[in-house]
C-alpha distance (Angstrom), angle and dihedral (degrees) to the residues before:
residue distance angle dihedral
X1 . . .
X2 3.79 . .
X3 3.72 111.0 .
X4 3.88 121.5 -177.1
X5 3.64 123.6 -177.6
X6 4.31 139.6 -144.5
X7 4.03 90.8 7.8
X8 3.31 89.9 173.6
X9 4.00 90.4 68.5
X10 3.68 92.1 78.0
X11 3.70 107.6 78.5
X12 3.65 84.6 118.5
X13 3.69 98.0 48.0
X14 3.59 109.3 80.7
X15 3.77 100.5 159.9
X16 4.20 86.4 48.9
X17 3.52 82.9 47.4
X18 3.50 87.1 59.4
X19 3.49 100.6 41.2
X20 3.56 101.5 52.3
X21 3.81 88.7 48.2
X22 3.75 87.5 61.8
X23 3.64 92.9 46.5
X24 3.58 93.0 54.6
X25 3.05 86.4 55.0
X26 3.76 105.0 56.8
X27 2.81 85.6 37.1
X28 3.76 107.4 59.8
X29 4.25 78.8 40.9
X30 3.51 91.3 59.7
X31 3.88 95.5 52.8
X32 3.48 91.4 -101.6
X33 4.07 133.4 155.2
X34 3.58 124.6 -132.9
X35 3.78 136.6 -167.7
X36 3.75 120.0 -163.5
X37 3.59 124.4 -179.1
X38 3.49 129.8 -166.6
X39 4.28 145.6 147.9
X40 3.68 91.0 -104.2
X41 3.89 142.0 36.8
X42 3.71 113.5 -92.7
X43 4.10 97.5 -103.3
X44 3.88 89.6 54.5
X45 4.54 87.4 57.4
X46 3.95 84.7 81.0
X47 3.78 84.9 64.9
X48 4.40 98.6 53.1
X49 3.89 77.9 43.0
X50 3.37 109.5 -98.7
X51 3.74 127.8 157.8
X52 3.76 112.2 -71.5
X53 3.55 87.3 -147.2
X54 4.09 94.6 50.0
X55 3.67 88.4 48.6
X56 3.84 97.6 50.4
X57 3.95 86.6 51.7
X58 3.83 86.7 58.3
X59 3.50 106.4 44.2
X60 4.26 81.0 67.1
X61 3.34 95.0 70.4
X62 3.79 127.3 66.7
X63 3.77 122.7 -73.5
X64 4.02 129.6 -146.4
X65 3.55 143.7 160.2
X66 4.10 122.6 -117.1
X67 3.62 120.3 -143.4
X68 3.55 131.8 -145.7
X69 4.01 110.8 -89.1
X70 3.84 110.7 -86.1
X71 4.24 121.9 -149.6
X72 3.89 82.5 -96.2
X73 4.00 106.1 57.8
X74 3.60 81.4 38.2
X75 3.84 99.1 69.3
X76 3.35 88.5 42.4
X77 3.56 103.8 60.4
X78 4.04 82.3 38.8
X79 3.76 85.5 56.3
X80 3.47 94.8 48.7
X81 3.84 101.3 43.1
X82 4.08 86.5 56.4
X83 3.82 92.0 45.7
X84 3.64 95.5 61.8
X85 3.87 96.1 32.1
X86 4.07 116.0 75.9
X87 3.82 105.1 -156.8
X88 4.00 81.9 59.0
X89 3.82 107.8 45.0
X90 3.91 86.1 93.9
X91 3.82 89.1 66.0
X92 3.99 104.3 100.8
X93 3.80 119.1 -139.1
X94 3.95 93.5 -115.8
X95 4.46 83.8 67.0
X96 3.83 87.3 48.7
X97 3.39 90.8 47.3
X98 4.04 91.3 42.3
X99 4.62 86.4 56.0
X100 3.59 92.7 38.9
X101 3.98 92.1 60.7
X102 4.10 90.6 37.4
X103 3.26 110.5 38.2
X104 4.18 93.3 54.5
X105 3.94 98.1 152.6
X106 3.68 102.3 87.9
X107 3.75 133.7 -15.8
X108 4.58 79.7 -121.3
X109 4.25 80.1 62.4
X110 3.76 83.7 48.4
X111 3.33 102.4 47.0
X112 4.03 93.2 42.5
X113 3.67 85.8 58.1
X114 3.78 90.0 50.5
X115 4.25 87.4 52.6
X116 3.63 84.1 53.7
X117 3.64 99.5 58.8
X118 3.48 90.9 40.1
X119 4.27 91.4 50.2
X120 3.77 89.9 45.9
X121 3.78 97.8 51.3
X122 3.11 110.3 4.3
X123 3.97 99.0 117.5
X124 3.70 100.9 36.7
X125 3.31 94.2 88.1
X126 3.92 105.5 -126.5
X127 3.78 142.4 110.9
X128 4.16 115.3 -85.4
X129 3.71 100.2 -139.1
X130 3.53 133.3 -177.8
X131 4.21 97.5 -85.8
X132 3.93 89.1 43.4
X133 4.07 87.2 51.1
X134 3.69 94.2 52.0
X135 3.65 92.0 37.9
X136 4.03 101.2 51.6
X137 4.33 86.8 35.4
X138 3.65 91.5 46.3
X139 4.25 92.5 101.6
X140 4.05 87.5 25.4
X141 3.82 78.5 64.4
X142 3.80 101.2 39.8
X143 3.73 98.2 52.2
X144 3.37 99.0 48.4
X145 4.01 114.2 128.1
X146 4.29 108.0 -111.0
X147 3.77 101.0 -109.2
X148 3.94 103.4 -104.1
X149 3.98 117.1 -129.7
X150 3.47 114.2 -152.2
X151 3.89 97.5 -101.6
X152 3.55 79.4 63.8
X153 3.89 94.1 54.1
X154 4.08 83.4 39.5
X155 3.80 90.4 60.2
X156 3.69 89.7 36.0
X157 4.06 95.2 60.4
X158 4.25 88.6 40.8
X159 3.81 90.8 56.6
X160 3.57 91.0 46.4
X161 3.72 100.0 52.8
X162 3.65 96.2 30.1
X163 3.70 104.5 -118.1
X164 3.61 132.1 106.6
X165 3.73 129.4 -81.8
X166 3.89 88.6 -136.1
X167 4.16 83.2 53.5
X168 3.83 77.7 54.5
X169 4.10 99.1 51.3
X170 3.99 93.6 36.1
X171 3.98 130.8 89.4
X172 3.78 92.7 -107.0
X173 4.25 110.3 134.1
X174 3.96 100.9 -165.0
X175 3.55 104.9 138.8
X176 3.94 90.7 -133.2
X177 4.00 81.0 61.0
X178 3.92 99.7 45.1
X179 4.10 88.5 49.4
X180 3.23 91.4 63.3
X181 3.55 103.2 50.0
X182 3.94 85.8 39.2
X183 4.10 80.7 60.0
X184 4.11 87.5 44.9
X185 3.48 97.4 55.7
X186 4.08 92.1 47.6
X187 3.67 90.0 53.5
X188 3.79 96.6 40.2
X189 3.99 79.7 49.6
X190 3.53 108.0 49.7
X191 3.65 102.1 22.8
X192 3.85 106.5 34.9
X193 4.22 88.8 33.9
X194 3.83 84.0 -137.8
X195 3.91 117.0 168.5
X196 4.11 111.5 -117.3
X197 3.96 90.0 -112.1
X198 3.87 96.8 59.3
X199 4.34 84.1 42.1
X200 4.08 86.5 54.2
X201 3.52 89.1 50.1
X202 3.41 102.0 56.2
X203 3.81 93.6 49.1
X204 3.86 90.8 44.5
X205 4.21 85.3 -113.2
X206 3.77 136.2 125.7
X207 3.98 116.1 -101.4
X208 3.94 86.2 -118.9
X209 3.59 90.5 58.0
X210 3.88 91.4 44.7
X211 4.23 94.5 52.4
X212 4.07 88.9 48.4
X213 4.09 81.4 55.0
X214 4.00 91.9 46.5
X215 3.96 87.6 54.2
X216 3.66 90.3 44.1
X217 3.73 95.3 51.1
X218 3.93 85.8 43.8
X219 4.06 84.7 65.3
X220 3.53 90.3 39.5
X221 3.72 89.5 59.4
X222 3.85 91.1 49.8
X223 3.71 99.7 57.0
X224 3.88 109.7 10.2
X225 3.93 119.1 83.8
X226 3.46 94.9 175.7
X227 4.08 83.0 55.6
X228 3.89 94.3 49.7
X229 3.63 96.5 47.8
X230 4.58 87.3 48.2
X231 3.81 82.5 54.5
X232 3.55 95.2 53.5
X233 3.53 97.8 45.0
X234 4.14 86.8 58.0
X235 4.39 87.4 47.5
X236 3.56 91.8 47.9
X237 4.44 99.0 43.7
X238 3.96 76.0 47.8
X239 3.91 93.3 54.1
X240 3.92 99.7 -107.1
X241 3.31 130.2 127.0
């Protein structure tokens, strides 16, 4: 199987472009399966400027949507991570049970928490159970950052430009406005790893409109201080560094 993730990324990429389309091809020749994941269904690549002919060679195979982890898939790629890793084939099922219901806000939190167990007790020799999970993740689980919505990241960007986050949501143009919810959507972007559709909906936009501000806020970043220092102010009231 040949698996190759965020497609859409390589707008800039032409010779990748290129070279993936060729491997798809051999490999489909060759009998081959492929999995290719991306933010947007393959007839919409054309618009982040990917090849026309890369994106035609997609849209022939079959399209679905991926959901967030549930509890479920989470234990079982818990499961099978310690299975096929020795300093963690003490940890019992009931602990990977125990981090895949707690740590809920990515299957990376959940496997972090897994690395933990497996750090803190991994040479002594005896079983992890269910009280010595809780017990050894009890501060894992208390200092973990509050998952920030994008409201959050919405007031975040306001209070670090000084404007208002209705300024940000209304029709207004000034460019002092539209900077800051060019800086928005870059945090809400990166940071949050929030699809352009659920950014335009928070700022009452299109998703078109919404990738022509990410690009925008990507030159911003390249030549504007005053810019880099806004978008830090928004990572840092959202706890990231």
């Amino acid at each position: 199987v040949v698996l190759i993730d965020d497609v859409h990324l390589l707008a800039s990429a032409v010779r990748t472009q290129t070279e993936i389309l060729n491997l798809v091809n051999s490999s489909l020749a060759a009998g081959r399966r492929l999995v290719i994941a991306g933010e947007v269904a393959p007839h919409k690549l054309v618009e982040r400027g990917v090849n026309e002919r890369l994106a035609d060679r997609l849209s022939g195979g079959l399209c679905v949507a991926m959901a967030q982890a549930g509890e479920r898939l989470r234990f079982d790629v818990l499961r099978k991570r310690r299975d096929i890793t020795p300093g963690q084939r003490a940890i019992s099922d009931e602990a990977l049970a125990y981090i895949a219901r707690k740590f809920s806000q990515s299957m990376r939190e959940a496997i972090g928490a897994l690395n933990h167990l497996a750090l803190a007790h991994g040479e002594q020799g005896v079983e992890v159970g269910l009280d010595l999970a809780a017990e050894t993740l009890q501060l894992h689980l208390a200092d973990r950052r509050k998952s920030a919505t994008l409201e959050d990241c919405l007031a975040a960007a306001a209070d670090a430009f000084g404007v208002e986050v209705a300024d940000l949501k209304g029709r207004g143009q000034r460019q002092s406005i539209v900077r800051v919810r060019h800086a928005f959507v870059y945090v809400a972007r990166e940071v949050l790893r929030e699809s352009f559709p659920r950014i335009a909906a928070v700022l009452g936009r299109d998703h078109s409109t919404v990738m022509n501000g990410y690009q925008r806020a990507l030159a911003l970043l390249a030549r504007d201080q005053r810019f880099r220092d806004g978008v830090a102010a928004i990572k840092a009231a959202l706890g990231v560094i």
